[in-house]
C-alpha positions as CSV (number, residue, x, y, z in Angstrom):
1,X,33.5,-120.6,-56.5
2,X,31.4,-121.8,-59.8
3,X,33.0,-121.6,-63.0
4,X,31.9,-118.5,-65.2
5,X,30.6,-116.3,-62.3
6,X,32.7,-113.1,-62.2
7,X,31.8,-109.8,-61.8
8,X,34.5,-106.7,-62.4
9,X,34.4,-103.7,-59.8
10,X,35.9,-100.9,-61.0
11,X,36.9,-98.0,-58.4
12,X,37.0,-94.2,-58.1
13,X,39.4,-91.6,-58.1
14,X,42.1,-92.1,-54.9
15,X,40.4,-95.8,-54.2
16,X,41.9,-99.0,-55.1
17,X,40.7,-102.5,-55.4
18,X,40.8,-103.2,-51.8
19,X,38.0,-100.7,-51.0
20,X,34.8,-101.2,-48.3
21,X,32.2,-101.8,-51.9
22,X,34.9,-104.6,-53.1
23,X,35.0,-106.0,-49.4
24,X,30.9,-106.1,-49.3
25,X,30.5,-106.9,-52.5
26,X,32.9,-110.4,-52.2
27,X,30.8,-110.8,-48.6
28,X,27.8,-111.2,-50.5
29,X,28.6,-112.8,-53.8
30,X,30.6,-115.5,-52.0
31,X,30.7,-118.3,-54.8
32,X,31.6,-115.7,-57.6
33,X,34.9,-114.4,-58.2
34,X,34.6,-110.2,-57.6
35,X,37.9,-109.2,-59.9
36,X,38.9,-105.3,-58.7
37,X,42.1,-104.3,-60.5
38,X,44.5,-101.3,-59.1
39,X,43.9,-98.6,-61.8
40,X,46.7,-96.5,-63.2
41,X,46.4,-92.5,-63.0
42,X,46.6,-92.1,-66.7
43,X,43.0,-92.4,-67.8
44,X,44.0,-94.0,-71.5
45,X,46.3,-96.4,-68.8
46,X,43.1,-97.2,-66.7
47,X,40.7,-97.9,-69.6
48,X,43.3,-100.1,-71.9
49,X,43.4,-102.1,-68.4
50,X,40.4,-102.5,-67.9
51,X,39.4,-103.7,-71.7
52,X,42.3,-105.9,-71.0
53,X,40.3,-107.7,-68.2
54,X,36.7,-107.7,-69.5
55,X,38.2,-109.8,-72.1
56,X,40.1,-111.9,-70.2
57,X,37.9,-112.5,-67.5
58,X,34.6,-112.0,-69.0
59,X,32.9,-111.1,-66.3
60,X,29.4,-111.2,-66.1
61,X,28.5,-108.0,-64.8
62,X,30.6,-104.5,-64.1
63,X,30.3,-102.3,-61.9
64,X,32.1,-98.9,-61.6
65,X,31.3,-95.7,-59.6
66,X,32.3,-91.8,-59.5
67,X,35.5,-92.4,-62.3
68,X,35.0,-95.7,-62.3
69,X,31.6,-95.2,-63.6
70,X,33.0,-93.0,-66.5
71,X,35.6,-95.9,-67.3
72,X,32.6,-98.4,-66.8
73,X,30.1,-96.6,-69.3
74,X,33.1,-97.3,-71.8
75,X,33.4,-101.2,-71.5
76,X,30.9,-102.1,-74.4
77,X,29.2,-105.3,-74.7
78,X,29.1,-106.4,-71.4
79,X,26.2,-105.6,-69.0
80,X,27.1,-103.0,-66.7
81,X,26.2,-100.3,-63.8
82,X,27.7,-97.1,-63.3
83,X,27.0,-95.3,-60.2
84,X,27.3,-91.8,-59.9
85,X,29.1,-91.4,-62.9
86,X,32.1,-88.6,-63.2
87,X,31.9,-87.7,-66.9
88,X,33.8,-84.7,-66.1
89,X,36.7,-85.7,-64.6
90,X,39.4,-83.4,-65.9
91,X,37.0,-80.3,-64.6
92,X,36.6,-82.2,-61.5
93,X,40.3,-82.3,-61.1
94,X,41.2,-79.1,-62.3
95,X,39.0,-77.3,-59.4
96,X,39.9,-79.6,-57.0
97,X,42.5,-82.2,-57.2
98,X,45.6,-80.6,-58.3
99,X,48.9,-82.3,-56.6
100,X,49.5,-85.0,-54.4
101,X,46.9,-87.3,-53.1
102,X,47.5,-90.5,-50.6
103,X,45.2,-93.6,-51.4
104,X,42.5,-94.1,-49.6
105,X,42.9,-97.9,-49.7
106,X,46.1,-100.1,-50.1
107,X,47.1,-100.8,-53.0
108,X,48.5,-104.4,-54.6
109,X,51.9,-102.3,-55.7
110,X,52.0,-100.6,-52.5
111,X,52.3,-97.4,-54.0
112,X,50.8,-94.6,-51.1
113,X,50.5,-91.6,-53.5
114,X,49.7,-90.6,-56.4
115,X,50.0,-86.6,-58.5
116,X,47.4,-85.0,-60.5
117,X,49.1,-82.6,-63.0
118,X,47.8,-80.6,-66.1
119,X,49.0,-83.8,-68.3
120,X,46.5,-85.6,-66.6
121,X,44.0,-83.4,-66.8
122,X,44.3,-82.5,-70.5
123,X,44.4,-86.6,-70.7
124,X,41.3,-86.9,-69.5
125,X,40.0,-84.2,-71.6
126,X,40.9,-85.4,-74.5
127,X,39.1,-89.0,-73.0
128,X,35.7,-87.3,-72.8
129,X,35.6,-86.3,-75.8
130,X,34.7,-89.7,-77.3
131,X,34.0,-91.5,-74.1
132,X,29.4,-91.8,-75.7
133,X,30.7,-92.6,-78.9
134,X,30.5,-96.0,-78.6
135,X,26.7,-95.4,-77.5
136,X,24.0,-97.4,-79.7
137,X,20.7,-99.5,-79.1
138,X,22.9,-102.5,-78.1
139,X,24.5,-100.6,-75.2
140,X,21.2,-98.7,-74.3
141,X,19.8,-102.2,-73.4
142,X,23.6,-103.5,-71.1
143,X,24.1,-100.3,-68.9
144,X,22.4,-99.2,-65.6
145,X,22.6,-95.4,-63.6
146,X,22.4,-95.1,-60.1
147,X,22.4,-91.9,-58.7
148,X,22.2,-90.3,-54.9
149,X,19.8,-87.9,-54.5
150,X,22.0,-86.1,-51.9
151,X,25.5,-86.2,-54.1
152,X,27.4,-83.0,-53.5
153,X,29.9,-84.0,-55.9
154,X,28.5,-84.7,-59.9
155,X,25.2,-85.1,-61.1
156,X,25.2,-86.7,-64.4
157,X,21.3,-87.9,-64.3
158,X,19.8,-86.1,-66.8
159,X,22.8,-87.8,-69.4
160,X,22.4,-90.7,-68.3
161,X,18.8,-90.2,-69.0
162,X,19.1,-88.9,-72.3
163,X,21.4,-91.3,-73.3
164,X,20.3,-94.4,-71.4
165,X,16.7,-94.2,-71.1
166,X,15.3,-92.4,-67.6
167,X,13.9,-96.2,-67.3
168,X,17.2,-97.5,-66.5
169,X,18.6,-94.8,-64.1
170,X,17.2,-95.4,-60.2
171,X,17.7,-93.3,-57.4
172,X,18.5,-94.1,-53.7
173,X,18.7,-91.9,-50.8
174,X,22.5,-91.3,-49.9
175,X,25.7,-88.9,-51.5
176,X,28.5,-89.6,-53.5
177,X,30.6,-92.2,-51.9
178,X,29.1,-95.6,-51.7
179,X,28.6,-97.0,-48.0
180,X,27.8,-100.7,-46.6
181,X,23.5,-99.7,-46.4
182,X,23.4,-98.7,-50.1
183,X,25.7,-101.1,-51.4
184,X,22.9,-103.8,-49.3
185,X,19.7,-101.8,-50.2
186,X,20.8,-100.6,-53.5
187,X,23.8,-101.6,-55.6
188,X,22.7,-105.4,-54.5
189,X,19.6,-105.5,-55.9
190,X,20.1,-104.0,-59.2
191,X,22.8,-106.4,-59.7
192,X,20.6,-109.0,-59.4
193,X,18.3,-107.5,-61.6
194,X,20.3,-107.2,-64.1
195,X,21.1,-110.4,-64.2
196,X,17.9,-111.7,-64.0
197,X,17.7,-113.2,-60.3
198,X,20.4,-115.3,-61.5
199,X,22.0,-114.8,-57.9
């Protein structure tokens, strides 16, 4: 593993650091260190956490989708990739993730379960409110979208666009949840792109 070369994956809602992505992505990227921390539920939690080890770590790249991409698009000053990005969470939540949920991957803490209540949800609100604010030409040139054409679950596109540039948001052929082809054809790719075929 070569000094310096660490990229931070950040997960979505019910996943954990151990997920399939984190699994590809270290099969791939075998001389860099791929740092996936546990997130807490509370949102404020999550992002103070993950702050915490952007500057510890400094990685070199991010990458975060579905909540993880909201909580990704919020890391400023370090080049990073969001894919399919929840910006909406608490609605998401509201509609349909009320009560108790099992992880879909283990967790460090071994914690099994986690509840969604209206604290959290009115926690996340209050998150989206200022989760662009940070947005400027600096950060317009550090963040990439990328977006399934075929994602029943958020489309967040046209934002990104606006916000972003539509230069800077791709598209590849799949839904919501990441799998082993697109995280190959896809994710892979733009990494290195982004990075300037350092890899």
């Amino acid at each position: 593993m070569c000094d310096g070369k660490k990229m931070l994956y950040v997960h979505g809602f019910a996943s954990s650091g151990s997920s399939g992505t984190v699994m590809t992505l270290r099969s791939h990227f075998r001389d860099w260190r791929v740092v996936a921390p546990d997130l807490p539920v509370d949102p404020f939690e999550a992002l103070e956490l993950l702050r915490e080890t952007v500057r510890k770590e400094q990685p070199r790249v991010v990458v975060g989708t579905s909540m993880g991409g909201m909580y990704t698009q919020q890391l400023w000053g370090v080049p990073r990739i969001v894919v399919n990005p929840s910006f909406e969470m608490s609605r998401t939540l509201l509609f349909n993730h009320m009560g108790k949920h099992k992880y879909t991957a283990k967790r460090k803490d071994g914690i099994m379960e986690f509840r969604i209540d209206k604290k959290i949800v009115e926690q996340f609100k209050l998150m989206e409110k200022s989760q662009f604010d940070g947005v400027n030409e600096q950060e317009k040139g550090l963040v990439y979208g990328l977006f399934g054409d075929k994602d029943p679950v958020v489309n967040f596109r046209p934002l990104m666009e606006r916000l972003y540039g539509a230069e800077r948001c791709f598209i590849f052929d799949g839904e919501h949840r990441l799998n082993d082809k697109v995280v190959k054809k896809n994710l892979i790719p733009l990494i290195n792109m982004l990075l300037g075929g350092t890899f």
